[in-house]
N, C-alpha and C positions, 0 to 999 in steps of 0.2 A: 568410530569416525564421526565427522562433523556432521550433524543434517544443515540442507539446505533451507530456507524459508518454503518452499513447495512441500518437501518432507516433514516439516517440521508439524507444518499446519495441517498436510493430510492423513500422516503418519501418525506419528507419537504426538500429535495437537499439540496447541499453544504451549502450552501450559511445562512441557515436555522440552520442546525445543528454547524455551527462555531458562529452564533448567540448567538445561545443559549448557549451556552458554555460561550461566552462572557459577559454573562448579570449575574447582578450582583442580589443575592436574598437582596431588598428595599423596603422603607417606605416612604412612601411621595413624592413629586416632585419638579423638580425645585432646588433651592439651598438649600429647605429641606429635600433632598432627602438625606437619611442615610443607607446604604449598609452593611445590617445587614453581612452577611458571609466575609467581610474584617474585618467588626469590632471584632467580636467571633473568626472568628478564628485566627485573630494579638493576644487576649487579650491569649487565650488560652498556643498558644505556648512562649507569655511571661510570665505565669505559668509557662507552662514546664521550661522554662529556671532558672527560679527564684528556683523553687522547687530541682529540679538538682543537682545547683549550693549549696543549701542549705545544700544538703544532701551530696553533695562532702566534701564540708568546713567541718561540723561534723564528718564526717568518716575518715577527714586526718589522715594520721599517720606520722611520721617521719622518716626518713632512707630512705631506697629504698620503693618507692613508689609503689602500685600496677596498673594494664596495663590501666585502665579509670583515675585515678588520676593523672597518667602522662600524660595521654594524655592532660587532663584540665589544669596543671600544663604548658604544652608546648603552649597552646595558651593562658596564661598568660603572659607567657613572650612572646611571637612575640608580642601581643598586648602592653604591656610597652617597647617593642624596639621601634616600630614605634611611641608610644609618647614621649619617649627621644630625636628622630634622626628627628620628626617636629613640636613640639612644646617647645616653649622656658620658661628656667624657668621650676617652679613646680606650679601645681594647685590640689587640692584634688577631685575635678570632673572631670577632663579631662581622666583619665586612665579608671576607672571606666565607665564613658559615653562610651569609646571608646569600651571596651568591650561590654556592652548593644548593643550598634548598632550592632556591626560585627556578635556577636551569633544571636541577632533578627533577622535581616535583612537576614540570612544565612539561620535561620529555615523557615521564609517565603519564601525567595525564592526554600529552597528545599520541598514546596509541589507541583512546578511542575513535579518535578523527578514521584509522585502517577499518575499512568495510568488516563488518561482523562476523562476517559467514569466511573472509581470506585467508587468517594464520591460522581458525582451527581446523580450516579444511587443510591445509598443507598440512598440520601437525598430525593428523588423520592417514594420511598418505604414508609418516612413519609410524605409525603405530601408536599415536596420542591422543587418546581416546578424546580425553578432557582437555583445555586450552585456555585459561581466563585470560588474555591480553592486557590487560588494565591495571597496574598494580595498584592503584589507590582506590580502586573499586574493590579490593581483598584488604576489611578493616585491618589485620593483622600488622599491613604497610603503614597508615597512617598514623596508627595509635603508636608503631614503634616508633615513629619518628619523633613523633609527640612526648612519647615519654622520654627522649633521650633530652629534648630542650627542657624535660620537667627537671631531670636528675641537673642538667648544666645550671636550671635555675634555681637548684636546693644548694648546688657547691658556690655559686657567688653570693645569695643569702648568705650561708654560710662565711664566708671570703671576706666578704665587705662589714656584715654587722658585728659576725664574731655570735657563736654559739649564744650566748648569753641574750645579743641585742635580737637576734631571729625567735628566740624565747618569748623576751617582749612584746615581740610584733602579734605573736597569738595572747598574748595574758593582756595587752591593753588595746588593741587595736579591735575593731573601730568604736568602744562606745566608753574606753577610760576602764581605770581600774575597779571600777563598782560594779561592774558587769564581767566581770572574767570568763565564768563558766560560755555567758551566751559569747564572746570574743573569740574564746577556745575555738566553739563550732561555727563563727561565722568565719571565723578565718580559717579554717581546716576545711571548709566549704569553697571558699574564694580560690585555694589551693590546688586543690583538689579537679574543680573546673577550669583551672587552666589546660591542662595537657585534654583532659575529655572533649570541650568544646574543639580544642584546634584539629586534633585529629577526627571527632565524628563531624566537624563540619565539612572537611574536605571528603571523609568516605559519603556522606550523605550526596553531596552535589555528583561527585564521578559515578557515584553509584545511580541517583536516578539518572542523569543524562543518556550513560550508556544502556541503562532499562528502554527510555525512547526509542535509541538507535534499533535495539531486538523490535520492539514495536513496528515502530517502521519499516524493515526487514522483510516484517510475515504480511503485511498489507498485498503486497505482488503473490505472494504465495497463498492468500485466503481464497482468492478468484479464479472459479475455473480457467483454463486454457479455451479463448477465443474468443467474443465481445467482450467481457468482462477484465480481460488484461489491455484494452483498448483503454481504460479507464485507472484501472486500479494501479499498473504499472508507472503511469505519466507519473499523477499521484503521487507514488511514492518517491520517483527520481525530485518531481520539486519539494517535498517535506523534506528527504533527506537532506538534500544543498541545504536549503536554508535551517535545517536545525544543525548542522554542519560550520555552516558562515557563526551562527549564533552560539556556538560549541568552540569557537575557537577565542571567543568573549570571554565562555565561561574557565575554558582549562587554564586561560591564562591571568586572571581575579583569583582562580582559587589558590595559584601559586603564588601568585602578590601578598594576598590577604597570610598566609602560611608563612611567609617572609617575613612580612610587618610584624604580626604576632608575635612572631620568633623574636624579636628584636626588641618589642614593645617587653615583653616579657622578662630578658635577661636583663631592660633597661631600668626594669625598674625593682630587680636583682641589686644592680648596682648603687640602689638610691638609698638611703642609710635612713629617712626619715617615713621610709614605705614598710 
């Protein structure tokens, strides 16, 4: 079951209860290991999303919109601006994907905003020991994501220069053909760090954020019961809000930036002289 922050800190210590918060409810070990609560709960909120979106489409109406359809309406277009203004040309999956991510990536990141100690105490109550909430706090999420824009961006390599010309972009790119060997590895490097940087930048950021949150958490829980929660508790309610307010900055950067990338990347996929 879940400890509380009071539990946490006078029980099994800090150190214990940021543990467990961190550990991910799995199956198996090793590179079999499957982390049942990033997988359920990714699949879930890409429901929500699909179902949403489903039921928005159906219900449009035309003229003046009502106050949720506009709102879906305005992150349609921001999202087809930034595929005009970084990728070249038109492709019939690019707009579309780029939505997918920004809203996915957005709902995941916002279940660290839910109090830290609420789903895995309820998941406790059935019998769920362990609870990670967060699915891009579990690098396994991110990096898969990442690799899947890696693979789309070897098949439009592929696609656009043609086997031969993605050849040459390792054998002369970037320093001409007198330098091949360093070419090889600067560009099998540049490659390479694409899918790594996009997916550990976004586990880095969700992952510390939601570290603060457990931080903040045990602060009411470090302080005996009685003047010291006079103090310690206020405390933490104003750190919370405002790393909260400042959390809702961050979750939604990381899904922009995740987007852009996505896009900058297959853009320049599509560029025949990259």
């Amino acid at each position: 079951m879940s400890q509380t922050p009071a539990e946490g800190s006078s029980g099994g210590g800090t150190v214990e209860y940021i543990q467990h918060h961190l550990t991910n409810a799995h199956v198996g070990e090793g590179f079999m290991t499957w982390n049942i609560d990033s997988i359920v709960i990714s699949v879930l909120l890409g429901i929500l999303f699909v179902t949403v979106g489903a039921r928005v489409a159906k219900n449009a109406t035309e003229g003046v919109p009502g106050g949720f359809q506009n709102f879906v309406e305005s992150i349609l277009e921001f999202v087809q601006t930034q595929v005009k203004d970084s990728f070249p040309g038109h492709h019939p999956l690019i707009a579309p994907m780029a939505l997918t991510i920004f809203v996915w990536v957005w709902l995941m990141n916002f279940m660290d905003l839910i109090p830290v100690d609420l789903l895995p105490l309820i998941g406790g109550w059935f019998g769920i020991h362990y609870l990670k909430v967060v699915p891009t706090t579990d690098l396994s999420v991110p990096m898969a994501m990442a690799l899947v824009v890696f693979m789309l961006s070897l098949y439009f390599n592929l696609k656009v220069k043609g086997p031969m010309g993605y050849l040459k972009m390792f054998l002369f790119h970037p320093f001409g053909k007198m330098a091949m060997p360093a070419n090889i590895l600067m560009t099998a490097i540049e490659e390479l760090a694409k899918p790594l940087s996009l997916g550990l930048r976004l586990f880095g950021n969700m992952f510390a954020g939601e570290l603060v949150f457990l931080l903040i958490a045990l602060l009411a829980g470090a302080a005996t019961l009685g003047a010291g929660m006079l103090i310690w508790f206020p405390l933490q309610v104003v750190l919370d809000l405002g790393w909260l307010l400042f959390h809702i900055l961050v979750i939604t950067l990381q899904a922009f930036i995740f987007m852009v990338l996505t896009i900058v990347y297959l853009g320049m996929a599509h560029t025949a002289d990259h």
